[in-house]
ROVEX-74567 format. One record per residue: residue number from 1; residue in three letters; chain; z, y, x negated of N, C-alpha, C, O, CB in turn. Coordinates in Angstrom, 1 decimal, always signed. Each point is the difference from the previous one (the first is absolute). Glycine has a CB too. Layout:
{NUM; 'ala'; 'A'; {Z; Y; X}; {Z; Y; X}; {Z; Y; X}; {Z; Y; X}; {Z; Y; X}}
...
***
This chain:
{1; 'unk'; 'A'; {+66.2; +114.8; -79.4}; {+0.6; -0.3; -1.3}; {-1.1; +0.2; -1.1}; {+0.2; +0.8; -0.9}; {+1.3; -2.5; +2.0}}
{2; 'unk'; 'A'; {-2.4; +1.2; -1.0}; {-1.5; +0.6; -0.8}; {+0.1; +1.3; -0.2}; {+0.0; +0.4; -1.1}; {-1.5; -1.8; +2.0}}
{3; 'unk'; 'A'; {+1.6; +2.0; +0.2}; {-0.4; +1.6; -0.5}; {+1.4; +0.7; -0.7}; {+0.1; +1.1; -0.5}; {-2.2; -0.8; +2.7}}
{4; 'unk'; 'A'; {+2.8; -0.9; -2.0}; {+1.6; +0.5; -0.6}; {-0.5; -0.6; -1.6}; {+0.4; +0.8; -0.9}; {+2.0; -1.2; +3.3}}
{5; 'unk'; 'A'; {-2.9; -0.3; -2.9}; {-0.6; -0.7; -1.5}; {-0.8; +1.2; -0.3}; {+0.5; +0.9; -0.8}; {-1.1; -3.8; +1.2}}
{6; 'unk'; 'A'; {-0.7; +3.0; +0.2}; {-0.8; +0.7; -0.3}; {+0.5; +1.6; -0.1}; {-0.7; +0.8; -0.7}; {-0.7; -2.6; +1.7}}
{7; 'unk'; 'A'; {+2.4; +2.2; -0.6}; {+0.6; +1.4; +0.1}; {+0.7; +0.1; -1.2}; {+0.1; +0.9; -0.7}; {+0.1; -0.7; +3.2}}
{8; 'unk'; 'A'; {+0.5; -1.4; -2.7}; {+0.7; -0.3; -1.2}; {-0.5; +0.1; -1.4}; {+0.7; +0.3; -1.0}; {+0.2; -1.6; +2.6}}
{9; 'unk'; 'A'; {-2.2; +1.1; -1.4}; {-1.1; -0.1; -1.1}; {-0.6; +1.1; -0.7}; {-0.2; +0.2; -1.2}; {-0.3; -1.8; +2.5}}
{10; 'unk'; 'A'; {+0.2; +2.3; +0.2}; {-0.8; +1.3; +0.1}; {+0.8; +1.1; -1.0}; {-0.3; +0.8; -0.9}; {-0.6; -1.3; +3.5}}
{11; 'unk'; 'A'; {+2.1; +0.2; -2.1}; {+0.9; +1.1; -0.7}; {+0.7; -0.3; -1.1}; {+0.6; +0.8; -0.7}; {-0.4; -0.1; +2.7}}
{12; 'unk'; 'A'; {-0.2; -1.9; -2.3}; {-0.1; -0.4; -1.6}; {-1.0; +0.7; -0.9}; {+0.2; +0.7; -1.0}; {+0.2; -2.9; +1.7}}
{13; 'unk'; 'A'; {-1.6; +1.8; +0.0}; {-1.2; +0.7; -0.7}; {+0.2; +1.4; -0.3}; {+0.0; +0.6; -1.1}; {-1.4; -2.1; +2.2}}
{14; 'unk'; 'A'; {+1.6; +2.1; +0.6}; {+0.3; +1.8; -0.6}; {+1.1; +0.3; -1.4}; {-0.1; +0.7; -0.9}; {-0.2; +0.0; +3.9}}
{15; 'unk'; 'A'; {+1.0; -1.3; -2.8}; {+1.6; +0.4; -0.9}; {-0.2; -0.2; -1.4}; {+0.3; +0.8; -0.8}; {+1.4; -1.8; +2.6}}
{16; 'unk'; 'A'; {-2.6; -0.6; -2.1}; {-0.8; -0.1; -1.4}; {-0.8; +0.9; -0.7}; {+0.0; +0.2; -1.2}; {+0.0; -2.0; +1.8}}
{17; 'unk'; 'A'; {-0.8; +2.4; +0.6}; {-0.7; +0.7; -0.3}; {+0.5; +1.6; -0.4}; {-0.5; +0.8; -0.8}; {-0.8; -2.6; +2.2}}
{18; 'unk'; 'A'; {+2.6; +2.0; -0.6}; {+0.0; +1.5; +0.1}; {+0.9; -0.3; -1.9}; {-0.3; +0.5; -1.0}; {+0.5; +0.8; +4.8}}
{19; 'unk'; 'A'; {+0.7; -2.2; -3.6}; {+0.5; +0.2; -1.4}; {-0.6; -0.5; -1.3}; {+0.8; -0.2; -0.9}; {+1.0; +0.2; +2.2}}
{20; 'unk'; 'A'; {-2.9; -0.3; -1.5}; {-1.4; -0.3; -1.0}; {-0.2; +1.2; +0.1}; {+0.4; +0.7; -0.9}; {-1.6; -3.0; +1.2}}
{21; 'unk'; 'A'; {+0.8; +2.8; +0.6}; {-1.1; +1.6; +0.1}; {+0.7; +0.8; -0.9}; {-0.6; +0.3; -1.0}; {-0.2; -0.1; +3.6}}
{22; 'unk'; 'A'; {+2.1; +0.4; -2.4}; {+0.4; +1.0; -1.1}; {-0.5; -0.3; -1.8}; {-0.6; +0.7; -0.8}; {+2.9; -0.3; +2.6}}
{23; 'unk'; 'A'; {-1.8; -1.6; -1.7}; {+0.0; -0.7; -1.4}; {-1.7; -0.1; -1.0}; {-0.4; +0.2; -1.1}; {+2.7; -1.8; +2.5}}
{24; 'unk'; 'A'; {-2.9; +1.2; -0.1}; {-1.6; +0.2; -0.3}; {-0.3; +1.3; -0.8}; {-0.4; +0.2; -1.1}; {-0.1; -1.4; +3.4}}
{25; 'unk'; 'A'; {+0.7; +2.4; -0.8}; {-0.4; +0.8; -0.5}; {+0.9; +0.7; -1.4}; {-0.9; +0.5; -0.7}; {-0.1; -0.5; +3.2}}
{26; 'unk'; 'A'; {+2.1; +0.1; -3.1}; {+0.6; +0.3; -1.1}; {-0.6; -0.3; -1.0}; {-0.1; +0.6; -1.0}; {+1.6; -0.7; +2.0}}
{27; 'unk'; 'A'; {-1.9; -0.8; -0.8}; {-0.7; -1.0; -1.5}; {-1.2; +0.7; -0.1}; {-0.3; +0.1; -1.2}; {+1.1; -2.8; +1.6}}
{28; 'unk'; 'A'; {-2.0; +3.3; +0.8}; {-0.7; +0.5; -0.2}; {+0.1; +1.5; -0.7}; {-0.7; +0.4; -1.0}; {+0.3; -2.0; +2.7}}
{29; 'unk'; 'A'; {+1.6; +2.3; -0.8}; {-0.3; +1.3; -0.2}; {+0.8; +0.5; -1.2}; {+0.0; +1.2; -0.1}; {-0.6; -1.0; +2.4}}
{30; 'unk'; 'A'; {+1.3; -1.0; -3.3}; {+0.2; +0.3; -1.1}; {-1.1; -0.2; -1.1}; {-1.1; -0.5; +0.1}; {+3.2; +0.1; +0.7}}
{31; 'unk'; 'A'; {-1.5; +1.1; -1.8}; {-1.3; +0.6; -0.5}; {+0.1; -1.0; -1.6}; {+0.9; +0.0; -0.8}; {-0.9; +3.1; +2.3}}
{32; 'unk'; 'A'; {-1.2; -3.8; -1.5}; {+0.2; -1.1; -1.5}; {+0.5; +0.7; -1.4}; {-0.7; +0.9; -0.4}; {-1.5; -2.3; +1.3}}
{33; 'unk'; 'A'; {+3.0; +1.2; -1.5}; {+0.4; -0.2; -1.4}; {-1.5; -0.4; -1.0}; {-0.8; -1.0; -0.1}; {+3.6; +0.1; +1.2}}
{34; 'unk'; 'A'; {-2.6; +2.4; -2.0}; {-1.0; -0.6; -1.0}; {+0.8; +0.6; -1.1}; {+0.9; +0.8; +0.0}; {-3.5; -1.0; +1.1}}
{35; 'unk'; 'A'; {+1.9; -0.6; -2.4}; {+0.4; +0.3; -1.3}; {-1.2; +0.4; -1.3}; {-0.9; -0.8; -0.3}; {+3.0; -0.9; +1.1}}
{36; 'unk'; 'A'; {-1.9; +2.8; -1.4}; {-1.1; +0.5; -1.0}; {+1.0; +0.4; -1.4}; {+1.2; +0.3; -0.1}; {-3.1; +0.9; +2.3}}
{37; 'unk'; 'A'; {+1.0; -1.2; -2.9}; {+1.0; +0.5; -1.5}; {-1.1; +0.7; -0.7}; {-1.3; -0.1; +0.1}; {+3.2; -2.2; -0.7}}
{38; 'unk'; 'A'; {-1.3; +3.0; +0.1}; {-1.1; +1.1; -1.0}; {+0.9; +0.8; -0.6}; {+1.2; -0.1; +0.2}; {-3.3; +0.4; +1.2}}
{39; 'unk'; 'A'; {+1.6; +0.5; -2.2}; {+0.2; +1.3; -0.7}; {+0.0; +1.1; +0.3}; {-1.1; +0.5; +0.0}; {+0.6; -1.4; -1.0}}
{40; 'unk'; 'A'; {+1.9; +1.7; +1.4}; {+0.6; +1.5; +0.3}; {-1.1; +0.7; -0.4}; {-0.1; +0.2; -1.2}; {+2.6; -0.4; +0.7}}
{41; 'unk'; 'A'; {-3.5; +0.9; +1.4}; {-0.7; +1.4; -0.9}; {+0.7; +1.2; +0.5}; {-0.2; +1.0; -0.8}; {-2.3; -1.9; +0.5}}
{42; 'unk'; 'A'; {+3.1; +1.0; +1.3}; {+0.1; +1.2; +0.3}; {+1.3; +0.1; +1.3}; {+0.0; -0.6; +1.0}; {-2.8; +0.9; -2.0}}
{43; 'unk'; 'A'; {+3.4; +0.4; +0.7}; {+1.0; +0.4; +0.9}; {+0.1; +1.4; +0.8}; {-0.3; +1.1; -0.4}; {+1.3; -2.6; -1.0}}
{44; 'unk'; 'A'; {-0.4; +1.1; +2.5}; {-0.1; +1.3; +1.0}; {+1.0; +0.0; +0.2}; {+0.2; -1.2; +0.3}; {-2.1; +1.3; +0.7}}
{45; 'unk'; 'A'; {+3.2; +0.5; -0.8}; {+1.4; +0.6; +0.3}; {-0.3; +0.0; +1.7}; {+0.2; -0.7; +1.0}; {+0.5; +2.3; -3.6}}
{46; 'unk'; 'A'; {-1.3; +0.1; +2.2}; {+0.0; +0.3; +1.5}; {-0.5; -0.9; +1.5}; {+0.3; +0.1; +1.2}; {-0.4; +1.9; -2.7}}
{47; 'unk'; 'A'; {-0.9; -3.0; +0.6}; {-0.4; -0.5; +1.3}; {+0.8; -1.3; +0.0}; {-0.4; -1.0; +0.5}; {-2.1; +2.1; -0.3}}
{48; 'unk'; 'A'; {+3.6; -0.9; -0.9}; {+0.4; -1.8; +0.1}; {-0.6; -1.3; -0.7}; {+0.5; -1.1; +0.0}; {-0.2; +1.9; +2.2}}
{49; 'unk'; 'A'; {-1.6; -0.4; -3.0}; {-0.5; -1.2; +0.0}; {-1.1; -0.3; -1.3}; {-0.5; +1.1; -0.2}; {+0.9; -0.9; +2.8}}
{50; 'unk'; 'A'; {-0.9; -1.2; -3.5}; {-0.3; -0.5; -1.0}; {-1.7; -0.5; -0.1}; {-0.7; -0.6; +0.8}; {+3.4; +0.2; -0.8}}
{51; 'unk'; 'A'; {-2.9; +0.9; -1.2}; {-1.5; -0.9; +0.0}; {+0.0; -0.8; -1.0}; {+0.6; +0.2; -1.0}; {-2.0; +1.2; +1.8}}
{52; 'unk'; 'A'; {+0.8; -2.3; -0.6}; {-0.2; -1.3; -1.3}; {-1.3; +0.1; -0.5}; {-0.9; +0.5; +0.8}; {+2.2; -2.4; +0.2}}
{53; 'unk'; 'A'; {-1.6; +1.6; -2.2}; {-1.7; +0.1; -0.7}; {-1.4; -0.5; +0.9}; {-1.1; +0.3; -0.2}; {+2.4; -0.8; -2.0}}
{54; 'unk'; 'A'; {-0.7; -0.4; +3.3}; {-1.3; -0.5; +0.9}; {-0.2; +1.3; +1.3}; {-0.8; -0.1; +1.0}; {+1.6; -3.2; -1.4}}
{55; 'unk'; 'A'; {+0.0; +4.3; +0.3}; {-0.4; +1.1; +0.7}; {+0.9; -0.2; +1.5}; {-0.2; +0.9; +0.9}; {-2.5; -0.6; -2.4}}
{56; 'unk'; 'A'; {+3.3; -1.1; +1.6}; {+0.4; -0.1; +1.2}; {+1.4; +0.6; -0.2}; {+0.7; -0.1; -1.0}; {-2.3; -1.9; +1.7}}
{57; 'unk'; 'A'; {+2.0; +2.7; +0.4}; {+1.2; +0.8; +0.0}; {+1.0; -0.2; +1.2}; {-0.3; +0.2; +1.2}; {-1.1; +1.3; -2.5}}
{58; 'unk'; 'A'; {+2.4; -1.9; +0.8}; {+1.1; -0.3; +0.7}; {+1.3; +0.7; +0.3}; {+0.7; +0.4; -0.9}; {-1.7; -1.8; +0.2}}
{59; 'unk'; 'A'; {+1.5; +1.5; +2.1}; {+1.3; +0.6; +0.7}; {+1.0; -0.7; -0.5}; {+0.1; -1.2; +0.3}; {-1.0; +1.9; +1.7}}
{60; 'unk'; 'A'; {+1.8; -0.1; -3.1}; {+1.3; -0.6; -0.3}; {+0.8; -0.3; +1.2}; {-0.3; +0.5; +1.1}; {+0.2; +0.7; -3.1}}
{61; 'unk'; 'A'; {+1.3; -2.2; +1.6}; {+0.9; -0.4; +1.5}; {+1.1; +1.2; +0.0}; {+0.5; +0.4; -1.1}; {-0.6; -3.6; +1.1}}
{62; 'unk'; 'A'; {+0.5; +3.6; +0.9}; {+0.7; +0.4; +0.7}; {+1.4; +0.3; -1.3}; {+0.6; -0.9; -0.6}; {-1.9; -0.4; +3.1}}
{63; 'unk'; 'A'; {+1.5; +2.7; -2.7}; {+1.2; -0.4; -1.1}; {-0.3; -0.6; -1.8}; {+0.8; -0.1; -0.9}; {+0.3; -0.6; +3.5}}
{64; 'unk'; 'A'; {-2.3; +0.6; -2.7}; {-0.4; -0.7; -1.1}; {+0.1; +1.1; -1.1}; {-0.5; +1.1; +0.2}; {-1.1; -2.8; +1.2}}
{65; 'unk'; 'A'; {+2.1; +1.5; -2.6}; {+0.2; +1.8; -0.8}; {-1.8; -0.6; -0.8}; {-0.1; -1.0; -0.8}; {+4.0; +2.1; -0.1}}
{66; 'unk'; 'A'; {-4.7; -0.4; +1.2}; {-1.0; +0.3; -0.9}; {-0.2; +0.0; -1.1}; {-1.0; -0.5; -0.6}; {+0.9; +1.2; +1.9}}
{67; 'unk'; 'A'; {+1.2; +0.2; -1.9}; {+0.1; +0.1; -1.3}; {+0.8; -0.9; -1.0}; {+0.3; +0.2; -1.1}; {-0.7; +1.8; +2.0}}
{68; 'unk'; 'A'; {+0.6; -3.5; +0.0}; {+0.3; -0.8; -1.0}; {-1.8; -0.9; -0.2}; {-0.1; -1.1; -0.5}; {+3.5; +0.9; +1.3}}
{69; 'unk'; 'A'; {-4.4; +0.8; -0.5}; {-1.4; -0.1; -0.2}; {-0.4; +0.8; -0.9}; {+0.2; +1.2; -0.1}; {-0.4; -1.8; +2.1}}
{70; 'unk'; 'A'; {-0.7; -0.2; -2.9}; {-0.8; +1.0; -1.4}; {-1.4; -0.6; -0.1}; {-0.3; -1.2; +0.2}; {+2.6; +1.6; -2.0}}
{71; 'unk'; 'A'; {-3.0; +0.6; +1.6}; {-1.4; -0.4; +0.3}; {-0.2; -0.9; -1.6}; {+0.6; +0.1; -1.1}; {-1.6; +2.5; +3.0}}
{72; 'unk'; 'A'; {+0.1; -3.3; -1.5}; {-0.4; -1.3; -0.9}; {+0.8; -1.1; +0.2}; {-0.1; -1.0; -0.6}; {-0.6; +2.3; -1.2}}
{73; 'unk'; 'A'; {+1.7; -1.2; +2.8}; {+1.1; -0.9; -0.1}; {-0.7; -1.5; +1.0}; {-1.0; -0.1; +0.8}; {+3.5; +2.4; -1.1}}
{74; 'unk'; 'A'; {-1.7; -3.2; -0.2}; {-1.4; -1.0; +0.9}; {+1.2; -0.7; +1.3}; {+1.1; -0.4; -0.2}; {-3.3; -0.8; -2.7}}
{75; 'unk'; 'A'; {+1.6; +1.2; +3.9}; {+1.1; -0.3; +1.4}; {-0.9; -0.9; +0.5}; {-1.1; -0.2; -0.4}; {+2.5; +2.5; +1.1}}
{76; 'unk'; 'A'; {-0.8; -2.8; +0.1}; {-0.3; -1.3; +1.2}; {+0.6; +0.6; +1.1}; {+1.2; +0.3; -0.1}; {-1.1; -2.7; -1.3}}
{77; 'unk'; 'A'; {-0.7; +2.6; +2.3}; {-0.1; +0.8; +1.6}; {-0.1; -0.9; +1.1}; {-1.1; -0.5; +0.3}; {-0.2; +2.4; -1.3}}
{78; 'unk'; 'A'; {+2.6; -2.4; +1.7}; {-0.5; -0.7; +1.3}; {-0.3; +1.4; +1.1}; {+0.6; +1.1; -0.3}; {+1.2; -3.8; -0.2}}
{79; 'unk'; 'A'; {-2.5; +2.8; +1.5}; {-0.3; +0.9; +0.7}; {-0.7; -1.0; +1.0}; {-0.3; -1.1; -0.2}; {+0.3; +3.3; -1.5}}
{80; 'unk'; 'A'; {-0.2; -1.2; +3.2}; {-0.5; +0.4; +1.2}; {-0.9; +1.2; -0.2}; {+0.0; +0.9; -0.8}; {+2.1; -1.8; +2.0}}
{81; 'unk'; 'A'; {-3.1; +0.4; +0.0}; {-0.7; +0.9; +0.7}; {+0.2; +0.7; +1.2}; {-0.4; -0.6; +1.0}; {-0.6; -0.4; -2.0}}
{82; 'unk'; 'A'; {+1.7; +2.5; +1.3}; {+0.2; +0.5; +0.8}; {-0.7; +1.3; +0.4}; {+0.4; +0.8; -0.8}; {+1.4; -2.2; +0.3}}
{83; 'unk'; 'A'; {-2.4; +1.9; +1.2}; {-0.6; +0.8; +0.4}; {-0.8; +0.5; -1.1}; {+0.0; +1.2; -0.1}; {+1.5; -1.0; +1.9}}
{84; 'unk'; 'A'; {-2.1; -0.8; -2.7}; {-1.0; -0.4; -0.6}; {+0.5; +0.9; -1.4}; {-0.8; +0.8; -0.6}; {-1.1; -1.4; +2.9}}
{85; 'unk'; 'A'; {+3.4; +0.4; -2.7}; {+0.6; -0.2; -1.4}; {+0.5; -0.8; +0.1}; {+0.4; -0.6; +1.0}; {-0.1; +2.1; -1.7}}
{86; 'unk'; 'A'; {-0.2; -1.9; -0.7}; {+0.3; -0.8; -0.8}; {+1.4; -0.2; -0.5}; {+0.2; +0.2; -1.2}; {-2.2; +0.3; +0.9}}
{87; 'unk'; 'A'; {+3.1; -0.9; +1.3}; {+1.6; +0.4; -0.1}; {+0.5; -1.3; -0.6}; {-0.1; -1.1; +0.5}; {+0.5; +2.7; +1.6}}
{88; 'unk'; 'A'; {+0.0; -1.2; -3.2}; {+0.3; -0.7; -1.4}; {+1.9; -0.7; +0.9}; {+0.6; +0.7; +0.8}; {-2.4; +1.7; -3.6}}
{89; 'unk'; 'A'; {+2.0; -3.0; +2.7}; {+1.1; -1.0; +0.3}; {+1.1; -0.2; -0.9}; {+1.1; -0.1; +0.4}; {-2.8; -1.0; +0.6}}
{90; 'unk'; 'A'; {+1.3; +1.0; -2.4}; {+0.1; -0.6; -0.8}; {-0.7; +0.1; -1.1}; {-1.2; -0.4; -0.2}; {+1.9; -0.6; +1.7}}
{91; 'unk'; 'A'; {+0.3; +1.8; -2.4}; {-1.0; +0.1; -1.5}; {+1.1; -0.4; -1.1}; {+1.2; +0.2; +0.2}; {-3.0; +2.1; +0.4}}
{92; 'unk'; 'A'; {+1.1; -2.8; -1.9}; {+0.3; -1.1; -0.6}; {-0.5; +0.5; -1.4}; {-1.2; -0.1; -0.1}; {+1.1; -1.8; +2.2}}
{93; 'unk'; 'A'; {+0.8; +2.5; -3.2}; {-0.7; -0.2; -0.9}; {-0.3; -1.4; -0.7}; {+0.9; -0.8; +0.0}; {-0.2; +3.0; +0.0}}
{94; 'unk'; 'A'; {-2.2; -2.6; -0.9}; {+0.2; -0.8; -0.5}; {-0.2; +0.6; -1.5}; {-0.6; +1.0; -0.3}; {+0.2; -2.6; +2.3}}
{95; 'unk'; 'A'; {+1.1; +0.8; -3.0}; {+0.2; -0.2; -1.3}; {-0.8; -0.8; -0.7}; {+0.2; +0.0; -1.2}; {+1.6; +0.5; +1.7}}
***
């Protein structure tokens, strides 16, 4: 009877474990949310993507029309780091 407990246990443990484990790792391997605001200097069509006055240059999202962007214009940028750009999420002019 003990070891029918203890078996009972064991494999509690594995089952907690195996369904934590996905969840763990997700949380890791997504990639953090940041947010920057600055001033439009410069736009690139062809490459998809935008610079602000602090020099840092960003991959528009997916579908994003560019050209509702005008340089000097002042935006707030939530973005990711993905293979070491800067993929804009989320752009926001502010007023």
């Amino acid at each position: 009877m003990r070891s029918l407990k203890v078996s009972a246990l064991v494999l509690a443990g594995v089952l907690a474990g195996a369904v934590a484990a996905p969840t763990a790792f997700a949380a890791q391997s997504a990639p953090a949310a940041q947010t920057s605001q600055g001033t439009v200097s410069s736009i690139d069509v062809k490459a998809n993507s935008f610079k602000l006055s602090d020099g840092v240059t960003y991959m528009a999202p997916k579908g994003y029309k560019l050209s509702a962007l005008k340089a000097g214009e002042k935006v707030k940028v939530a973005w990711v780091m993905r293979n070491d750009n800067h993929d804009a999420t989320r752009i926001t002019m502010i007023k």
